[in-house]
N, C-alpha and C positions, 0 to 999 in steps of 0.2 A: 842533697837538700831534702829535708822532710815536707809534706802539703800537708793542709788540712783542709777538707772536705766534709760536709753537710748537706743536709736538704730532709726528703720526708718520702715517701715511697705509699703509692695505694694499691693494693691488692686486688688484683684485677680476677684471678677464680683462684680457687681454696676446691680441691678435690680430695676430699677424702673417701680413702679406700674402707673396709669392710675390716675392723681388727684383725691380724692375723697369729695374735697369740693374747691370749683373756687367763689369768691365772690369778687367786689370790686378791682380785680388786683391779690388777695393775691390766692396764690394756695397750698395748703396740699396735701403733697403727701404720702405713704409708700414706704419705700428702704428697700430689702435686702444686705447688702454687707457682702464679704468674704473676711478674709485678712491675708497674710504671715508676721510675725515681724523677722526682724534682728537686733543683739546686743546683749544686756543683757536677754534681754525676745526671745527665740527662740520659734515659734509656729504659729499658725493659730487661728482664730477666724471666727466669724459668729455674725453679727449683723441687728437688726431692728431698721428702722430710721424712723420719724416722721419729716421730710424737709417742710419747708416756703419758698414760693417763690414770691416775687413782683416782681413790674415794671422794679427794681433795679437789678432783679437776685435771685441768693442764697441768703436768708440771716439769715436766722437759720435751727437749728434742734437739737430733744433731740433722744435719741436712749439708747438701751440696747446692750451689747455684751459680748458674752461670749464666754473666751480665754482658749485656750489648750495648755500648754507649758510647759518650765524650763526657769525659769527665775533666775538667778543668781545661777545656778545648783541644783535648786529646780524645781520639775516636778510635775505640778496639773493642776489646771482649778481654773478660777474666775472671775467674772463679772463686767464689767464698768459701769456706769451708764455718759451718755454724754449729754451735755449739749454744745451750740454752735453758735457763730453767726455773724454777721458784723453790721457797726450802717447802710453800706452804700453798700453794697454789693461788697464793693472792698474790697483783701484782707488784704493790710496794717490797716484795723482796726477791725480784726476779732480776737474773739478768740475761742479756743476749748479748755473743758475742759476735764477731767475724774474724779471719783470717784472709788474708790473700794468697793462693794457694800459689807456693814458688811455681816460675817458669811457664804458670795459667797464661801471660798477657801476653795480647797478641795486636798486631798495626799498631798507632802510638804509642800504646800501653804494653807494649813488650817488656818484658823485665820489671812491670810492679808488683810492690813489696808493700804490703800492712795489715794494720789491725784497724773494726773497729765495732762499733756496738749500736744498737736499736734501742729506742726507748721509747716504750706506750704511753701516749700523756692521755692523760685523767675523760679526754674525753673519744679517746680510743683510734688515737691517730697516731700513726710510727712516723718517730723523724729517725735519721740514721745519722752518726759521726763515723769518717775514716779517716787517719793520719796515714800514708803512704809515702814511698820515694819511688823513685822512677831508676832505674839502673841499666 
């Protein structure tokens, strides 16, 4: 059986490291961020990013995170795997993705499987959708 899941997540600290590759405009950076979910997924997480930055601004970054929660009153831990970008550094043509990373889930959430994606609204607050199945 497939779920679906929502809510909205705030970003509790955004550490960013010092670029460690500057070439041509484009800048690489390392991010820590920490972050609280509201909705269906209640919990906190902890992630490492790998951010692109041009001339243009943001305009990608892949990252790992791994969440601690009850998600649909299921209580475990599980990992996203993120993927993320814009063509132009604005945000009307960005997207952010997630993944569920096989064999990540652990207490309830053992064996979850999904996708799903973040969306910045207009006044600069992430809600997140994820479809998942439980296996």
């Amino acid at each position: 059986m497939t779920f679906q899941a929502s809510g909205a997540f705030d970003i509790d600290a955004w550490e960013a490291e010092k670029p460690y590759d500057e070439q041509d405009g484009n800048k690489l950076a390392r991010v820590h961020v920490r972050k609280t979910f509201h909705g269906d997924l209640v919990g906190t997480s902890s992630s490492e990013l790998i951010t692109v930055e041009s001339a243009a601004g943001p305009v990608a970054y892949v990252g790992i995170e791994h969440v601690q929660g009850i998600l649909h009153g299921r209580e475990g831990t599980f990992v996203l795997q993120h993927s993320a970008g814009t063509e132009d550094g604005t945000p009307g043509t960005q997207w952010l993705r997630w993944l569920i990373v096989p064999t990540s889930g652990t207490g309830e959430l053992a064996g979850v499987r999904g996708v799903g994606r973040i969306t910045v609204t207009g006044d600069g607050r992430h809600t997140w959708e994820l479809e998942y199945t439980l296996g």
